[in-house]
N, C-alpha and C positions, 0 to 999 in steps of 0.2 A: 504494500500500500504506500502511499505518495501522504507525506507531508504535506498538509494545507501550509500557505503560506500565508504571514498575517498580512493583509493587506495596510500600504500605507497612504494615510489620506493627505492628498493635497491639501496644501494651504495656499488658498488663492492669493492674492495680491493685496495688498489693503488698500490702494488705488483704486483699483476694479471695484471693490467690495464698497468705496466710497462713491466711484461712478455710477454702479447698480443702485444704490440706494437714494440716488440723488435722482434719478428715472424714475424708481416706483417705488412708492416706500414696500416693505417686507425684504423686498429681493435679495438686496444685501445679507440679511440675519440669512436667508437658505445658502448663498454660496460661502457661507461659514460654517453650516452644519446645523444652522440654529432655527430649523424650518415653522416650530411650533412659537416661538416667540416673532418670527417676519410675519405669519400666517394673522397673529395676536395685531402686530403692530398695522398690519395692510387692513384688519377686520375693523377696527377701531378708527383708523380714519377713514373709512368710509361710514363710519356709521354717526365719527363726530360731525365729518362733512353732510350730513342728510339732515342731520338733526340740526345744526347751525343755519342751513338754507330754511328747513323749516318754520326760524323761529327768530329769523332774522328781517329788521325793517325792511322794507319792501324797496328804498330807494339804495339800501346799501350795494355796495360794489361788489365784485367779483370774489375780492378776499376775505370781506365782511362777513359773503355769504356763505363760507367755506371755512370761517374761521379755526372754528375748534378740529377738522379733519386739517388742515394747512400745518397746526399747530400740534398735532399728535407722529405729524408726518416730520416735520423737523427736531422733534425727539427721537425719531428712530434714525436717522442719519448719524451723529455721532455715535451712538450704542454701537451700530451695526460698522464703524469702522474702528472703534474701541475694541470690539470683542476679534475683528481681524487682525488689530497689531497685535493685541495679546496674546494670540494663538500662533501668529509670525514668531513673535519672539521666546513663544514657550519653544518653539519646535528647534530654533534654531539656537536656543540656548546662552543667549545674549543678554535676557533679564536676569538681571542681581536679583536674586533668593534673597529673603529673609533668612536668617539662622532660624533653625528650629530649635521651637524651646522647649527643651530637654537638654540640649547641647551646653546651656547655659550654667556655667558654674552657680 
């Protein structure tokens, strides 16, 4: 019998992962692996965005009317390129560790 091998997962680019996310929000958190939290963040602004047009003055603008989906959508853009350097730098071993503490006199 054949040895499975462990499979290893790319780590996209954090670039990309900020350009993805900057096109639609969620997309980003999926090409980090984070498909359940992009899914979270793409549900919710669209749901902030429906709910703000609903309930917004009727002469407001474009962004007025879209506010709270605009404004859930540019919180996942940092997370979603936060959790790509982090995962750059876990793999590639470049992040200073903390000492663990046990190790501590």
């Amino acid at each position: 019998m054949h040895a499975k091998k462990p499979m290893i997962a790319l780590q996209p680019n954090p670039r990309l992962v900020l350009a993805a996310a900057l096109l639609m929000p969620g997309v980003g958190h999926v090409l980090v692996g984070r498909a359940r939290r992009g899914l979270g963040f793409a549900s919710f602004t669209l749901v902030g965005a429906w709910l703000t047009t609903k309930f917004a003055a009727s002469d407001a603008d474009v962004v007025g009317r879209h506010a709270a989906g605009l404004f859930v959508w540019a919180l996942s853009i940092p997370d979603a390129y936060r959790s790509a350097r982090m995962r750059a730098e876990g793999s590639s071993g470049s992040a200073a560790s903390p000492p663990a503490a046990d190790a501590m006199p």
